[in-house]
C-alpha positions in Angstrom: 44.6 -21.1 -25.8 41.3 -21.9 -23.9 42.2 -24.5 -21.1 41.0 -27.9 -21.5 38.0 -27.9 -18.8 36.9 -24.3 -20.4 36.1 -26.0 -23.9 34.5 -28.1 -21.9 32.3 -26.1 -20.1 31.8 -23.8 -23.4 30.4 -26.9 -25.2 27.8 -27.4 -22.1 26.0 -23.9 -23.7 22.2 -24.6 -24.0 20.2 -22.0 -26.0 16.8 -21.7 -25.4 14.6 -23.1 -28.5 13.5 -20.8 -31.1 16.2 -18.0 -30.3 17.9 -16.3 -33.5 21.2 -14.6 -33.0 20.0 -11.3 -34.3 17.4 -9.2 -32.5 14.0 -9.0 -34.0 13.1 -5.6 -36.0 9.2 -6.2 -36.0 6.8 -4.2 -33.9 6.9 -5.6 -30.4 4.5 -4.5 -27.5 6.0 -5.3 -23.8 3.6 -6.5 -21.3 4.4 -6.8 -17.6 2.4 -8.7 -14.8 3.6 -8.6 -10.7 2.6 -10.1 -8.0 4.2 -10.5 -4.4 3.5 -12.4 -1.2 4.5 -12.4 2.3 6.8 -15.4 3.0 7.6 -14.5 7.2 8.4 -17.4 8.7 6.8 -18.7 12.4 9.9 -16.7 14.4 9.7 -20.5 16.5 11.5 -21.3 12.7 15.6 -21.8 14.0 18.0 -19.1 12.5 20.7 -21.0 11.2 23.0 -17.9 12.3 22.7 -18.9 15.7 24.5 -21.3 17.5 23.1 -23.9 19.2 19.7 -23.9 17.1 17.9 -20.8 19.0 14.5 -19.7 17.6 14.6 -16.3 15.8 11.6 -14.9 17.8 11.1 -11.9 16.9 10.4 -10.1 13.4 11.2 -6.7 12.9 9.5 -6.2 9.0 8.4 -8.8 7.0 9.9 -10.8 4.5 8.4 -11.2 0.9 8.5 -13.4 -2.6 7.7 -11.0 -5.4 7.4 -12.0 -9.0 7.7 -10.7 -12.5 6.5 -11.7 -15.5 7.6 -9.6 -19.0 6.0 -11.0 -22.4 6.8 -9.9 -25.6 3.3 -11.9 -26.9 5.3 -14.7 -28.0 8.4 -15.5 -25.1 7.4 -15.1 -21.5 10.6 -14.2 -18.8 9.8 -14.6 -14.7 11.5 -13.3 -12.6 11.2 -14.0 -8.9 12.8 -12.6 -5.9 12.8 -13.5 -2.4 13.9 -11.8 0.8 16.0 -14.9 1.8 19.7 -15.9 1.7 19.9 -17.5 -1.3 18.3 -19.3 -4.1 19.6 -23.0 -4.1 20.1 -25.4 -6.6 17.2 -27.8 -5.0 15.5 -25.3 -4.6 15.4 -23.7 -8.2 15.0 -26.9 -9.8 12.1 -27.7 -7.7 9.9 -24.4 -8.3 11.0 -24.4 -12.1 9.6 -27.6 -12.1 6.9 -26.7 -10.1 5.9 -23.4 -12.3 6.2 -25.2 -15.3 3.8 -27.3 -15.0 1.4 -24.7 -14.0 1.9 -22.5 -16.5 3.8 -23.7 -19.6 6.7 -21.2 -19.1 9.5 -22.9 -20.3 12.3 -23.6 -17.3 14.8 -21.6 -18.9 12.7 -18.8 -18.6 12.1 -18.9 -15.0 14.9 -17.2 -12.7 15.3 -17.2 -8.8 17.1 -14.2 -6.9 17.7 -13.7 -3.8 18.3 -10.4 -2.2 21.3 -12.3 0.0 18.8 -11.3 3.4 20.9 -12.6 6.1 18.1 -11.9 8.4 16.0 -14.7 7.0 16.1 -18.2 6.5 18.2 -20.3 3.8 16.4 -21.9 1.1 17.3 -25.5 1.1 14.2 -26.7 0.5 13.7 -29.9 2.3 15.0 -33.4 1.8 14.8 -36.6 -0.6 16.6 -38.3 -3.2 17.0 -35.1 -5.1 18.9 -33.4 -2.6 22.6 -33.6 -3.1 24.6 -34.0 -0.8 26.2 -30.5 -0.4 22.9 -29.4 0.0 22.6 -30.8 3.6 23.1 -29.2 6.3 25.3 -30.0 9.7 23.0 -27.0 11.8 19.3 -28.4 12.3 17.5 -25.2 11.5 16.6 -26.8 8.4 15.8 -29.8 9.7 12.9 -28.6 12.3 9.1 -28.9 11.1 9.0 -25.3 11.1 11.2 -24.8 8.2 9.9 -28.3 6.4 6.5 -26.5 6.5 7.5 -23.5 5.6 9.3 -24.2 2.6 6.9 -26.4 1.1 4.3 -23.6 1.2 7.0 -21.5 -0.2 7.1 -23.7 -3.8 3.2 -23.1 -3.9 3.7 -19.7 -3.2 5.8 -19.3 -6.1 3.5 -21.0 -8.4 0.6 -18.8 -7.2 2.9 -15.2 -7.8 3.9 -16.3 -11.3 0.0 -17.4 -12.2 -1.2 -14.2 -10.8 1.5 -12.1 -12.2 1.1 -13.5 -16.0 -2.8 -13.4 -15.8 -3.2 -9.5 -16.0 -0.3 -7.8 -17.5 -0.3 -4.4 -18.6 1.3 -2.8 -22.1 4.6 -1.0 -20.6 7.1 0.7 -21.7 11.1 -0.1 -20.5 13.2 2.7 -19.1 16.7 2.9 -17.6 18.9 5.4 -16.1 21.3 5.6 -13.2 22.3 6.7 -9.9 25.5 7.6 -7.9 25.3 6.0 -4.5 28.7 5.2 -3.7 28.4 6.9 -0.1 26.9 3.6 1.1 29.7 1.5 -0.2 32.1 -0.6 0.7 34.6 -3.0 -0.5 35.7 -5.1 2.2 38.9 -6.4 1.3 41.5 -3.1 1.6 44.6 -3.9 -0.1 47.8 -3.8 1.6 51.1 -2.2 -0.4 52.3 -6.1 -1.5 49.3 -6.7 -3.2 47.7 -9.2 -0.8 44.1 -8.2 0.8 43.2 -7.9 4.7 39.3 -8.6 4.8 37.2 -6.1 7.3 34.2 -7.0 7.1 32.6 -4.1 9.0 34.7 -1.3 9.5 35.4 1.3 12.0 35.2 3.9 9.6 34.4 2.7 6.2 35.8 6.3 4.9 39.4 6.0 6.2 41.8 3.6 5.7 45.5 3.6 7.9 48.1 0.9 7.6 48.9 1.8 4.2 45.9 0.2 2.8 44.3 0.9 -0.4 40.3 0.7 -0.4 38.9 -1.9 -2.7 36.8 -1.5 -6.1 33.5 -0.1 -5.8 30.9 0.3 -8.6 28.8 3.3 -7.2 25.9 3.0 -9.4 22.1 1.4 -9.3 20.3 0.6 -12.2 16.9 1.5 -12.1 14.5 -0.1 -14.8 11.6 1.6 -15.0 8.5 -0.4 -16.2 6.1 2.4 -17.2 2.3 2.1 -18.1 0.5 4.2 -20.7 -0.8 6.3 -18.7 2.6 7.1 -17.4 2.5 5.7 -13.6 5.3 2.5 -13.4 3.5 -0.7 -13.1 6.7 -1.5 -11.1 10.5 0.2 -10.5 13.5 -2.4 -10.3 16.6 -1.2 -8.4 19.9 -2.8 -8.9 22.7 -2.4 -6.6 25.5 -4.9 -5.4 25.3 -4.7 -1.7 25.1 -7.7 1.1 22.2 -7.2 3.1 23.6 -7.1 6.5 23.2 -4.1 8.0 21.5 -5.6 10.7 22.7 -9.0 10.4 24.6 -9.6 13.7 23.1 -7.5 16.1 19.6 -8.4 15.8 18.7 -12.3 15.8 15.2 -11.8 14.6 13.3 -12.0 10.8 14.2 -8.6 8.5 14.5 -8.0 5.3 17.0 -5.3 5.8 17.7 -2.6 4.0 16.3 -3.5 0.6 13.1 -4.1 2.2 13.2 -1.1 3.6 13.7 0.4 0.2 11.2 -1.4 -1.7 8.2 0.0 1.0 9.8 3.4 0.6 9.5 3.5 -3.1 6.7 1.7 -3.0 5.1 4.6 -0.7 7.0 7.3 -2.6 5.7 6.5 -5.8 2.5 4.6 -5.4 3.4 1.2 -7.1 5.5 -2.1 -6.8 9.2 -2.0 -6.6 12.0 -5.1 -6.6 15.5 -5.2 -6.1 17.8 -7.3 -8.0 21.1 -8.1 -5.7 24.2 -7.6 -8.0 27.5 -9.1 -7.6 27.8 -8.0 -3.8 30.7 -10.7 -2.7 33.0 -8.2 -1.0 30.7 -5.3 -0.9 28.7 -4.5 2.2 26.9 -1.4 4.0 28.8 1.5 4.8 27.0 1.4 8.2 25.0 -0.8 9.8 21.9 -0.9 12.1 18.5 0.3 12.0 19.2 3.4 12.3 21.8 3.4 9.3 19.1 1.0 7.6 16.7 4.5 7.7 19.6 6.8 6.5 20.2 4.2 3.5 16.9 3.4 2.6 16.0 7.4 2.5 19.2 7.8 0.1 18.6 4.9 -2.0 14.7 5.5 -2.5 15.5 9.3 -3.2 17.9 8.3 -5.8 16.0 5.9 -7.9 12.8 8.1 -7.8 15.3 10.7 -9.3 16.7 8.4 -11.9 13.2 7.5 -12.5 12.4 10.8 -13.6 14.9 11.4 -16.2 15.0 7.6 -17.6 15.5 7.0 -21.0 12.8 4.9 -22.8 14.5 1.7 -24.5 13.3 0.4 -28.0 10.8 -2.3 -27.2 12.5 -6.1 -28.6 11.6 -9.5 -28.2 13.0 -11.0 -25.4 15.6 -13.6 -26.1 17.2 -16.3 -23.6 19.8 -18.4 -23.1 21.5 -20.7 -20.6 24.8 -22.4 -20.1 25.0 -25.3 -16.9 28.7 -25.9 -16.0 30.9 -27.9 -14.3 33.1 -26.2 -12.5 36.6 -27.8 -11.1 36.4 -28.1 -6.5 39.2 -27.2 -4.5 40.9 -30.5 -2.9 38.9 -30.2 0.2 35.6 -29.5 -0.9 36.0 -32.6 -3.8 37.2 -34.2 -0.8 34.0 -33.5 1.6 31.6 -33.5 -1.0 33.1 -36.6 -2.9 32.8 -34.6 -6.3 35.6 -33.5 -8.3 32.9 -30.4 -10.1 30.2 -28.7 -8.9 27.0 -27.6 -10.9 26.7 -24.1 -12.0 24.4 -21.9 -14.5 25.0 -18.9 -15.8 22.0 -17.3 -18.0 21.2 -14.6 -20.6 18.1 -12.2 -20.9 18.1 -9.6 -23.4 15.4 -7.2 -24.7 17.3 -5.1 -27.3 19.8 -3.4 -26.2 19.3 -4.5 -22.4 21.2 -7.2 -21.3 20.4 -9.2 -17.9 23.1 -11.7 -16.8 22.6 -14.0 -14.2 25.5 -15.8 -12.2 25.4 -18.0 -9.1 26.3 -18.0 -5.8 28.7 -15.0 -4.5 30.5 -13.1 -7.4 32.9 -10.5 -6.3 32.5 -7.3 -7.9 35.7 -7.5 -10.0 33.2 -10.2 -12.3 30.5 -7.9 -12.9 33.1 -5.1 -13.8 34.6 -7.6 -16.4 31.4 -8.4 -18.0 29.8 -5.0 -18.5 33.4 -4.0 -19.9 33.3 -6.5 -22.8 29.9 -6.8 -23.1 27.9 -6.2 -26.5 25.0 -5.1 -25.0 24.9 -0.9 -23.9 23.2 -1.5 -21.1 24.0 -4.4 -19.4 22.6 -5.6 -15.9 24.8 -8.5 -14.2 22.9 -10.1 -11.1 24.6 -12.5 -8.4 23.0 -14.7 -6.1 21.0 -15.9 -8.8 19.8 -19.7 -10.3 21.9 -21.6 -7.4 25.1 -21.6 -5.4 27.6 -22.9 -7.8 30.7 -22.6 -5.9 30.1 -19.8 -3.5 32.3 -17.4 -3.4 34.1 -16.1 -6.6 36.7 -13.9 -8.1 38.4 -13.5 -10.9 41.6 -16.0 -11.4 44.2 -14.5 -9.4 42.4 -14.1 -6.6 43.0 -16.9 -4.2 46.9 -15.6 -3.6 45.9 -12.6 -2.4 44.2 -13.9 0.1 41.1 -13.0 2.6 38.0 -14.7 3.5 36.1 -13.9 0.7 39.1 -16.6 -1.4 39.3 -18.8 1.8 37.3 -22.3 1.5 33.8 -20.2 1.5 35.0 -20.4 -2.2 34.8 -23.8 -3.4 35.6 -23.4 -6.5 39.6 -23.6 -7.7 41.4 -20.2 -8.6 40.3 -20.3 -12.5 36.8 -20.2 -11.8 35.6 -16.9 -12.0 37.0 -16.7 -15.5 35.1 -19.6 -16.8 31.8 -17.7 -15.8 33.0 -14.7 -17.2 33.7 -15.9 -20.3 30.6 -17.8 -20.1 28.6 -14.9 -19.9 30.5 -13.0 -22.6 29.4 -16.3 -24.7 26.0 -15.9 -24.3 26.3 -12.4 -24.8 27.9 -12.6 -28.3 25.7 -15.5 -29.2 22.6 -13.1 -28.8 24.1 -9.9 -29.9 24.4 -11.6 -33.5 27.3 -10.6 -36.0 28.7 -7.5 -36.1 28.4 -6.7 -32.4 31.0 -9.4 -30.5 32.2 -8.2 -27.0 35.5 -7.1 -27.2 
């Protein structure tokens, strides 16, 4: 039996208007628009990594907002990504509403990724009524005029990409295929032999492990969706991998978009048009190495890898595209209820399929262990679970179970209680089954 709050939760399941459980057998033509920006803050703008409020002064590569925009001549999807920490609940809410009213594109439709770029700013997005609580800060980087400024030019910018990037689409074709990059992996919470984890958040050698420890689950693959013209040249490549993006976090202090910017130019180079990543459940998964120089390495594997998945993709049967969404509320740990004078905390998990291709959204940090639970149950053949996605919800997340073994990752970064994880699991597999129609429920 379903615990109480989970009914609960399962009743909050809002499906987007017009949606039919079974996918569509007409003709359907894709069409795809993109559209990016540069969204560098002034380096004067404070990095919220530093104590004491110290300017980030420097920038080493720029940071950027790109946008997609599929149509299937009926339903439009955006997609937007930025090279930023997160993508906040204010902060959603606020461009959604923003783009909306631009464009008509129903706020359902509209998602907000984040590559989880610790090299750049947060995006809290200001103050006012609308701001919750939680969503305020005790460090004042986002409190200086620089970041004010900044952000607000940020919600325009957003508009602008998804205008641009829905006023000249081109008829594609949707490919997928996969690639083995587990070198740059790892998991950084090792087991120990009584079942309890020991989180190393950058290790000596991420290929050796003493102590008796076990190494952590790792999904070695990225995704790479291939959005292909007629005339055969991609209009843009999408890369998904779950991987923090901190491989220069710490040592530098200035603006980076680390190694998935570094990616996206060398694909972009490699193969003479636009490229995104989309961040996947990367909670306890970090780079291998880190630094610049392991930043090169990376990027070189990585942008290798997806041009040679690119080359043997496997066209997908064009479908309408179908969405869903399901807001939560999702039971706080004692001490965050406690500082945050809420006993739940707002959450949204969403759906996005075209055919046979599945895109699941979840907030905040998911471990790995979620995404692995999804895809295994999931109705859909190919399904894509991103992280770091339509808010924060509660952070950090695992699968129930998780808190007793300990770690940082399950430590009050997670404010969330135990069960969680499960609730947006099952969730997704929810919206999954809703969509998939009869005859095809997850298993």
């Amino acid at each position: 039996m379903l615990p109480r709050h989970f009914l609960f939760v399962l009743a909050m399941v809002v499906p987007t208007a017009g949606l039919s459980a079974a996918a569509s057998t007409e003709a359907v033509q894709l069409r795809a628009g993109f559209a990016k920006a540069d969204i560098t803050p002034d380096p004067r703008m404070l990095n919220w990594t530093v104590p004491n409020a110290q300017p980030y002064r420097t920038v080493h590569d720029p940071l950027f907002a790109r946008a997609l925009v599929l149509s299937d001549g009926e339903a439009k999807l955006a997609l937007i990504v930025w090279d930023l920490l997160d993508a906040r609940e204010y902060a959603v809410a606020r461009i959604r509403a923003a783009i909306t009213r631009a464009t008509g594109i129903s706020e359902d439709h509209i998602l907000l990724s984040a590559t989880h770029n610790h090299s750049g700013p947060k995006s809290e997005m200001g103050s006012g009524p609308a701001l919750e609580r939680e969503e305020r800060t005790s460090r004042p980087a986002q409190n200086g005029p620089a970041y004010q400024e900044w952000a607000d030019r940020l919600v325009q910018t957003c508009v602008d990409l998804v205008q641009q990037a829905a006023a000249s689409p081109s008829s594609i074709d949707l490919l997928i295929a996969r690639a083995y990059v587990g070198e740059v992996l790892f998991n950084r919470r090792p087991i120990r032999p009584d079942q309890s984890v020991v989180s190393t958040l950058n290790p000596r050698d991420p290929y050796v492990l003493g102590d008796g420890l076990r190494f952590g689950m790792v999904d070695p693959t990225m995704t790479v969706l291939s959005l292909r013209a007629s005339g055969g040249k991609n209009v843009c490549t999408l890369f998904h991998l779950p991987m923090h993006a901190v491989a220069v976090y710490g040592s530098y202090k200035g603006v980076s978009a680390d190694w998935p910017g570094r990616v996206v130019d060398l694909l972009q180079a490699k193969l003479g048009s636009e490229a995104m990543f989309l961040q996947g459940c990367a909670g306890d998964i970090v780079p291998a190495r880190r630094g610049f120089e392991a930043v090169e390495a990376m990027a070189a594997l990585l942008s290798d890898r997806a041009i040679a998945a690119d080359q043997v993709a496997t066209k997908l049967i064009p479908a309408k595209i179908r969405v869903s969404r399901a807001r939560l509320g999702l039971p706080a740990i004692p001490i965050a209820a406690k500082a945050m004078r809420r006993t739940e905390l707002d959450a949204e998990v969403t759906v996005a399929t075209i055919g046979t291709l599945a895109l699941v959204t979840l907030p905040g940090e998911p471990l790995q262990e979620l995404s692995t639970a999804i895809q295994g149950r999931s109705p859909f053949p190919h399904t894509v679970v991103l992280g770091y996605t339509n808010g924060r919800g509660v952070g950090y997340v695992g699968l129930p179970g998780g808190k007793a073994k300990g770690g940082y990752e399950m430590s009050e970064v997670g404010t969330g209680t135990d069960e969680v994880g499960g609730f947006l699991v099952e969730t997704a597999l929810r919206l999954l089954r809703d969509q998939a129609g009869p005859g095809r429920n997850a298993k």
